[in-house]
C-alpha positions as CSV (number, residue, x, y, z in Angstrom):
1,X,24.4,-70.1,62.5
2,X,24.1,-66.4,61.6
3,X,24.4,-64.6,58.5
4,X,24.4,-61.1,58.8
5,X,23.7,-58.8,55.2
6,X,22.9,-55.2,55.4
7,X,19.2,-55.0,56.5
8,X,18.7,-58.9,56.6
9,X,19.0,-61.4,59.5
10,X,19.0,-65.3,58.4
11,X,19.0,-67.5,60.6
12,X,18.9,-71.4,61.1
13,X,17.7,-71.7,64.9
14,X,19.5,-73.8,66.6
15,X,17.3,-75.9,68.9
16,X,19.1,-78.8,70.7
17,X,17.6,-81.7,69.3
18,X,19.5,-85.2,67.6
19,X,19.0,-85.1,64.1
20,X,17.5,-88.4,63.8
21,X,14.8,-87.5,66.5
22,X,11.4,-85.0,66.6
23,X,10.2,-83.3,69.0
24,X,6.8,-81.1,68.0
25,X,7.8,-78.5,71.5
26,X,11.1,-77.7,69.7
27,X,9.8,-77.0,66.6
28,X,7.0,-74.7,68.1
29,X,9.6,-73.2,70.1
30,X,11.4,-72.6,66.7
31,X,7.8,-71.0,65.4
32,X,7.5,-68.7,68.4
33,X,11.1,-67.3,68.2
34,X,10.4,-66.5,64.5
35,X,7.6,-64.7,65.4
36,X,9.8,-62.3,68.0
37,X,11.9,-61.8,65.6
38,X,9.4,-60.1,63.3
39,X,10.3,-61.8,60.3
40,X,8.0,-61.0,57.5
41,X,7.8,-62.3,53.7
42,X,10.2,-65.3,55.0
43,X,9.6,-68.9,54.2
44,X,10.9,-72.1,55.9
45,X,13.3,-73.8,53.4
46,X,14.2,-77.9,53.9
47,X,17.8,-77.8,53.4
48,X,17.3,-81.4,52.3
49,X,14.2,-81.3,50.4
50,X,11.2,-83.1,51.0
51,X,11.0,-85.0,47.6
52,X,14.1,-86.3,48.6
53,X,13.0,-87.9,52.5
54,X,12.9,-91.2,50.6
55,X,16.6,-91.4,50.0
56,X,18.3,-94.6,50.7
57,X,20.7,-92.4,52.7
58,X,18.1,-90.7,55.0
59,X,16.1,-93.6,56.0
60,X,15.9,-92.4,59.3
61,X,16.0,-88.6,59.3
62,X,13.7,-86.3,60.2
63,X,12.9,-84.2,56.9
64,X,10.8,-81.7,59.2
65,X,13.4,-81.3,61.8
66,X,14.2,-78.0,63.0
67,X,18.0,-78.3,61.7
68,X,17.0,-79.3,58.3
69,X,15.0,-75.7,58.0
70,X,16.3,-72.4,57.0
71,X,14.8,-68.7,57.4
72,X,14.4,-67.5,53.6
73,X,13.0,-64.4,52.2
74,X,10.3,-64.6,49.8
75,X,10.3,-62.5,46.5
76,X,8.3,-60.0,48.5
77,X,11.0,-59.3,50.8
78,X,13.1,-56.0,50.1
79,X,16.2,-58.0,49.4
80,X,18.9,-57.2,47.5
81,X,19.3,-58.8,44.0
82,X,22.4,-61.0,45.2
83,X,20.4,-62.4,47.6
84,X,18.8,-66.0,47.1
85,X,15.1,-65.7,47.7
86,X,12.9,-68.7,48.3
87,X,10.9,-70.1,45.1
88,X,10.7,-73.3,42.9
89,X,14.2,-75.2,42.7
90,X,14.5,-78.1,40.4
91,X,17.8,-77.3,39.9
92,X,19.0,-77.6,43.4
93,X,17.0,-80.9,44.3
94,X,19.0,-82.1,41.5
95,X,22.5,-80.8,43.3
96,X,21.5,-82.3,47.0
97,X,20.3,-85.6,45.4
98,X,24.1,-85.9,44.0
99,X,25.4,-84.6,47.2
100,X,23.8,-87.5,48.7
101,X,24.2,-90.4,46.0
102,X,28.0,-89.6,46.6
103,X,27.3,-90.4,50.5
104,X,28.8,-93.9,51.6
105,X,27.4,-96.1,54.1
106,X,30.0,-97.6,56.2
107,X,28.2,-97.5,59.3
108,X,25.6,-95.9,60.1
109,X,27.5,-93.0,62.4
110,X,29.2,-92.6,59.2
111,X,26.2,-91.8,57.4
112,X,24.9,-89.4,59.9
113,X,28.3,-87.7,60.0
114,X,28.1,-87.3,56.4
115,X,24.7,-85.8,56.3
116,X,25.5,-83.2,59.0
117,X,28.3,-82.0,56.7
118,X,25.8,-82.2,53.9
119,X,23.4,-79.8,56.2
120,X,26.5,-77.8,57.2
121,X,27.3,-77.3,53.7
122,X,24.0,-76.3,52.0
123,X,23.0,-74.1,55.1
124,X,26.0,-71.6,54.8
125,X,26.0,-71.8,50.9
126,X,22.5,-70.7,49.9
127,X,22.3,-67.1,51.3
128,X,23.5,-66.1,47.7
129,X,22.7,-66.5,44.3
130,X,25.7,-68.1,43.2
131,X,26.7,-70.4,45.2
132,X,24.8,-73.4,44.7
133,X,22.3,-74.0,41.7
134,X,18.9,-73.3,42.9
């Protein structure tokens, strides 16, 4: 998925790789193209966040995988003030821990189908400021 603002490139890599699964090769391949890219005063942000890997519903995902991370810039980065840069956010572990409480778990392709919406959801939402509460 691309998102494309003037002067800025974010980007969540997409590496072919289930979900559910880890592969360290992927993820340095996810590190290397990063570093073509040139991206400077960027931090990798868990879409689902780590405090949250405990969650009945993601018993068996992968909090470090490659699709759970998103390129963000860092308050150094010349952004634009509409643009969400990557800091402390209370506010939105409290929004993806309701996101997920609301989950139901029918089966467990359910589940996963559910939490790729959930990933879907929070990655094109928090390029900007007011979106989502962060």
């Amino acid at each position: 998925m691309l998102s494309i603002i003037p002067g800025i490139l974010f980007r969540t890599i997409y590496v072919p790789q289930p979900l559910f699964e880890y592969d360290r090769k992927l993820n340095k391949e996810r590190l290397r193209l990063k570093k073509e890219m040139g991206l400077k005063y960027t931090e990798d942000h868990h879409l689902i966040p780590k405090c949250l890997k405990k969650h009945p519903a993601l018993y068996d995902l992968n909090i470090n995988h490659c699709k759970n991370l998103k390129i963000m810039p860092t308050k150094k980065y010349p952004a634009p003030k509409w643009v969400r840069t990557h800091q402390s956010h209370p506010a939105y572990n409290a929004y993806v821990k309701k996101m997920l409480d609301t989950i139901p778990v029918y089966t467990q392709e359910q589940r996963k189908y559910q939490i790729y919406l959930l990933l879907y959801h929070l990655d094109s939402h928090l390029n900007y400021k007011d979106d989502i509460p962060f």
